[in-house]
N, C-alpha and C positions, 0 to 999 in steps of 0.2 A: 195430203190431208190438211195439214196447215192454210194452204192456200183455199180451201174449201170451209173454211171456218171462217177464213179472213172475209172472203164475200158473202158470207152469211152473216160477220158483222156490219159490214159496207151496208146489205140491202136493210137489216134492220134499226140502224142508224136513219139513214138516209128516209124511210117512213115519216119518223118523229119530227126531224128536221124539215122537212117537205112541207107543214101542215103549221107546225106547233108557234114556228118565229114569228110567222107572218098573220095570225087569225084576228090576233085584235087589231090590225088594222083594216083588214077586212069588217069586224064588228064594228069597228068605233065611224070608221068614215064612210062606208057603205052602205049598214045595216041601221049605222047611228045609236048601237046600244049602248047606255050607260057606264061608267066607269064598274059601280059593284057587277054588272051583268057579263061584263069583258072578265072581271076578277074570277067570278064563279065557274064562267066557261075555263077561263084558264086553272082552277082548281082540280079540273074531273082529272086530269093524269093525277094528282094527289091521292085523290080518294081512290083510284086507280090503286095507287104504291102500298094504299094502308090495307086495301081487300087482298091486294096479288096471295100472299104468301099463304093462304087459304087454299086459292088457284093451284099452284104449287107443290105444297106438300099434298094435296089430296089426287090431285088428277097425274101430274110427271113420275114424282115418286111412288106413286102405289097402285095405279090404276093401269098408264095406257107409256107406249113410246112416243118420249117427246119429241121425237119429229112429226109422230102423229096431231097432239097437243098444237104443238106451233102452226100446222098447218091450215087444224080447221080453226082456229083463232085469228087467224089472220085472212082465213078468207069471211069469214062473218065480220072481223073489220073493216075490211074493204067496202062491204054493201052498205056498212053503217057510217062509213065514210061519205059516199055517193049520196046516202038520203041526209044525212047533216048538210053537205052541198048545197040543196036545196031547199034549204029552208029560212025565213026571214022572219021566223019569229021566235025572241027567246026559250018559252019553256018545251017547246018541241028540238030547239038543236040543242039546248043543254041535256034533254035527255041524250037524244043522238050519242054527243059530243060524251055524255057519260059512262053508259053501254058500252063504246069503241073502247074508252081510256080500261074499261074492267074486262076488255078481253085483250088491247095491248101491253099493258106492263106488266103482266105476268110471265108476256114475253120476253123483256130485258132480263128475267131471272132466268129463265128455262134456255135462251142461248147462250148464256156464259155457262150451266150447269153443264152444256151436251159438249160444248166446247173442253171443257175442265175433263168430262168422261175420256178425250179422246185425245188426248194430248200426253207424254210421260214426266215433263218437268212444269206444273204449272208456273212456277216464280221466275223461271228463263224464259217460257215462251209462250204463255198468255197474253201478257204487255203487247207484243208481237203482233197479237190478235186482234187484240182488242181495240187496239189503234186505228184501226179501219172503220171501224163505228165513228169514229171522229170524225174520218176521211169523210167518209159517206154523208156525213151534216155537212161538210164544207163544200162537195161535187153540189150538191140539192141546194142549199143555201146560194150557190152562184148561178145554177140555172133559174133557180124563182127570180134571182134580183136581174138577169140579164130578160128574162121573159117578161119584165115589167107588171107581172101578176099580183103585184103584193096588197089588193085592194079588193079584191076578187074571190071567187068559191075555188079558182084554179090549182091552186097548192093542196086543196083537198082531194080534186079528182086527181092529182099526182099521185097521191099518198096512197091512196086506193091502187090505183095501177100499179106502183112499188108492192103494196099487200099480197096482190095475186102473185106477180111474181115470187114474191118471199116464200109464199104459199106451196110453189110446185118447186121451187129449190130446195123446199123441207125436205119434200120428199126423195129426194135424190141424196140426201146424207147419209153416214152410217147408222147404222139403228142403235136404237139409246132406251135398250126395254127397261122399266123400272126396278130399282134397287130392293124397295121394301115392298112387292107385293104382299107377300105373307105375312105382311105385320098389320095388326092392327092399328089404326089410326086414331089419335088422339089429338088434342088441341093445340098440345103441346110441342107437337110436331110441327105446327105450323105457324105459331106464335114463338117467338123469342122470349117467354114466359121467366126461361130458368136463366136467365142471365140479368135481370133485375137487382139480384141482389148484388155483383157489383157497383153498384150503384149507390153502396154505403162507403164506400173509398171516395174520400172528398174529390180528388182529382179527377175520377172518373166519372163525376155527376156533376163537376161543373164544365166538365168538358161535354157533356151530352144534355145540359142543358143550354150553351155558346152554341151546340152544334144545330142545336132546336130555334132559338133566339137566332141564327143567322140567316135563319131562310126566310124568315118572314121580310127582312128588306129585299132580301136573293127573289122576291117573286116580284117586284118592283120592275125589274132589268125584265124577265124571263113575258112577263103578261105587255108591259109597255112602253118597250125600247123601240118595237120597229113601228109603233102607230108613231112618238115622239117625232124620231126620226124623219118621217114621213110628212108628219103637219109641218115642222121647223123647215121641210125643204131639201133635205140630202136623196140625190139622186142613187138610185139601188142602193136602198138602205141592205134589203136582204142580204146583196153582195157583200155589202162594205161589211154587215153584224159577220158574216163568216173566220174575216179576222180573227174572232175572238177566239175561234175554233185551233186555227194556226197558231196562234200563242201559246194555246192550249197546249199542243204538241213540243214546241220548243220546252217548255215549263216543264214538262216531265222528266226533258233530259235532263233538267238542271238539278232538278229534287234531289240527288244523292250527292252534288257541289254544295246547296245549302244546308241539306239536313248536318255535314260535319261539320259546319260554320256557326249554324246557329240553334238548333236541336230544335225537340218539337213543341215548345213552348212560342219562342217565338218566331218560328215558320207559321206555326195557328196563326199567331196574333197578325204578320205581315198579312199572312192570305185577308183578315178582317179590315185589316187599314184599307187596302187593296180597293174592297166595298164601301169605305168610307171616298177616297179619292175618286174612284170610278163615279159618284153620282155628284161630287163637285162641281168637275169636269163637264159632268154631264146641265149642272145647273147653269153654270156659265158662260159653255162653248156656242157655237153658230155656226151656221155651213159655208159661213163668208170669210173673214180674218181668224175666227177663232175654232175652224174647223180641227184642226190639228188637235183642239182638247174632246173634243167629238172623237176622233178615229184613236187618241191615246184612253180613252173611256172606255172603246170596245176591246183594245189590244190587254187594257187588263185583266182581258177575264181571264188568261193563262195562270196569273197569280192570283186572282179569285178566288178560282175553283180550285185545280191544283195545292195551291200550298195549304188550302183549308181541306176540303175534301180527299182529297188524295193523301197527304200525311198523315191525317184523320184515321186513316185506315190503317198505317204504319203503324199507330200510335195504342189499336185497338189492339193489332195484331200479337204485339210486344206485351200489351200488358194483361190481358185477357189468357186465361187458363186454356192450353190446348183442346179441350173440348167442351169450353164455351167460345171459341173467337169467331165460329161461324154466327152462334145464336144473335152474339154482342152485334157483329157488323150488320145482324139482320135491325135489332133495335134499332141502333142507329138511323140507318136507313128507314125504319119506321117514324122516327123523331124528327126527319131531315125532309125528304122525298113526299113523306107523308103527310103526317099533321103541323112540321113546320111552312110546309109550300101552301098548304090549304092554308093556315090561318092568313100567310102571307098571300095569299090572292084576296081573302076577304079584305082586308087591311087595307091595301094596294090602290081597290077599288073603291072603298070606302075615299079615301086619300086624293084619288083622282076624280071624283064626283064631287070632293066637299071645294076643288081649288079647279071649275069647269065654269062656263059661263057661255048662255047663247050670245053668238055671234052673227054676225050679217048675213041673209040670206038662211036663218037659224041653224048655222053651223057651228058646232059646240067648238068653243075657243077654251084649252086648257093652260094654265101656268104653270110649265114644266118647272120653273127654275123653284117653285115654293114644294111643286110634288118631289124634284131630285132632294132638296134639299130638307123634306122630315125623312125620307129613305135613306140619307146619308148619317142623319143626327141618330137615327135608330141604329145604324150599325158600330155609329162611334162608343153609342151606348153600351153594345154588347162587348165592342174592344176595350174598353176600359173594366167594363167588370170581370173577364177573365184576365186580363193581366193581374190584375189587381189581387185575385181569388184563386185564381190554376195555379199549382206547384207540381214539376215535372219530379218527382220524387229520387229517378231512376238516373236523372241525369246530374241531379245535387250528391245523391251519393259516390257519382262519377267525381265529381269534383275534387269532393274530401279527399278520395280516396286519394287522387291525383297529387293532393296540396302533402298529404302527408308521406 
């Protein structure tokens, strides 16, 4: 069973990753659309994140089995995939593009939900699992950057072909009929409504508005690392960004060496510095002498994401009442995923259009080092006001306790 979970995160990893690295360079150097236009395409999985849980609570939990769910979701992605492919003008693939993201990530929630059904220890052997979804961005991310596609509709028709598959490996899993048919369905069900009011505990509203405030630099990296990449010169960008994936992995094992070193105040904060140096690096380096600050830029996204994200949850887990810490991680993930990543695509694009400039032969020449570095000033910004303003309550009483 395990291992049949595993490759159910593999293939639905690997979708996301297929498509999502590589589009704006596909947009910006092929199609040639503007920086807000790259931003907004790169939005639709946000606006994706903030409808899913609609998706969700209404159709997995109370209507149909979700292998059923996943299956015709994924096959109506795929056709939505293929006609975004083909298309060269913005408000027909941003529809596209918008469509696929509101019938895939509703996916990310419903295969860790079936996986969770069918497993006996989720805290021992999830991790397990779930780690294959990584894998699976890192296999796709190396075949796009060796397949020199990365400019191309090509990562789309990949993503598509992964879909169908993902589509008939649904249905091969064990069945996963809904929990609450016979409940009535309310909004509440599907919104994280009833965990707001933690959000009067100082700590835990400046940490979910850090966690809101990080992502809008976090779309910066996410909509135009690999066009960057790509105009500057570095060969298999695709490949090389995979890196970051691998980090990624190492990063996890370490989370339970730093979390007793430095607790979760500043594990947050590193994971934010992390975004501050990451776009430094990123302002500075070159594919020539200075490449080394280029590949140490991608390598950090293991403490990125990780030490911010990932202890993030630790942190919710801990202090969130046993039954709100599903609703709380659902906010979150609303504040983060969602309406942080959208505002951060808007922004992003904004940011990349205001520092662009036609170039020879009217090829839009961008100033990455001015774009890396309001992306880095914005996240310095957000490190400095949770340090300054977060008190981990639970680990100062540790303290006392300790002293006396």
């Amino acid at each position: 069973m395990k291992w049949r979970l595993r490759l159910m995160m593999l293939f639905e990893y690997a979708i996301w990753g297929a498509w999502y690295v590589t589009v704006g360079t596909w947009l910006g150097k092929t199609l040639h659309f503007s920086g807000q236009e790259i931003g907004a395409i790169a939005s639709t999985t946000a606006v994706g994140a903030l409808i899913s849980p609609l998706f969700v609570g209404l159709l997995a939990d109370r209507l149909f089995d979700t292998r059923s769910v996943l299956a015709i979701l994924h096959v109506i992605g795929a056709g939505l995939l293929v006609l975004a492919a083909q298309q060269q003008s913005f408000p027909v693939l941003y529809a596209a593009l918008l469509a696929y993201s509101l019938c895939y990530m509703p996916t990310l929630a419903l295969t860790t939900s079936l996986a969770l059904r069918h497993i006996h220890d989720p805290r021992e052997e999830f991790g397990a699992i779930r780690v294959f979804g990584t894998l699976g961005w890192i296999v796709v991310g190396l075949i796009v950057g060796a397949w020199g596609v990365e400019a191309t509709a090509s990562p789309l028709h990949l993503a598509a072909g992964l879909s169908v598959l993902m589509a008939v490996y649904c249905l091969t899993l064990p069945k996963t009929p809904p929990l609450a048919r016979h409940q009535r369905f309310e909004l509440r069900h599907a919104l994280p409504l009833e965990s707001l009011h933690l959000l009067r505990d100082r700590s835990m509203a400046i940490f979910a508005l850090a966690s809101f405030l990080i992502c809008i630099p976090l779309q910066f990296y996410y909509a135009f690392t690999n066009l960057f990449l790509n105009e500057v010169g570095v060969v298999n960008a695709a490949g090389k960004m995979t890196g970051g994936q691998m980090s990624e992995l190492l990063c996890m094992l370490l989370i339970p060496w730093f979390f007793r070193r430095l607790g979760v105040k500043y594990m947050l904060a590193v994971g934010m510095l992390a975004w501050v140096l990451r776009y430094s690096l990123f302002a500075f380096g070159n594919p020539d002498s200075l490449m080394w600050m280029l590949w140490l830029g991608i390598i950090l996204h293991g403490i990125c994401f990780d030490f911010f994200f990932v202890v993030g949850q630790i942190y919710i887990d801990r202090e969130a009442p046993p039954a709100l810490r599903a609703a709380t991680q659902g906010l979150i993930t609303f504040l983060t995923y969602g309406l942080g990543m959208f505002v951060g695509s808007w922004l992003s694009g904004l940011v990349v259009d205001t520092y662009s400039h036609p170039g020879a032969q009217g090829v839009v020449v961008h100033d990455w080092h001015a774009i890396w570095m309001i992306a880095g000033a914005c996240a310095a910004v957000v490190l400095v006001l949770f340090v300054v303003l977060f008190k981990d309550r639970k680990a100062a009483t540790h303290a006392v306790a300790s002293a006396a």
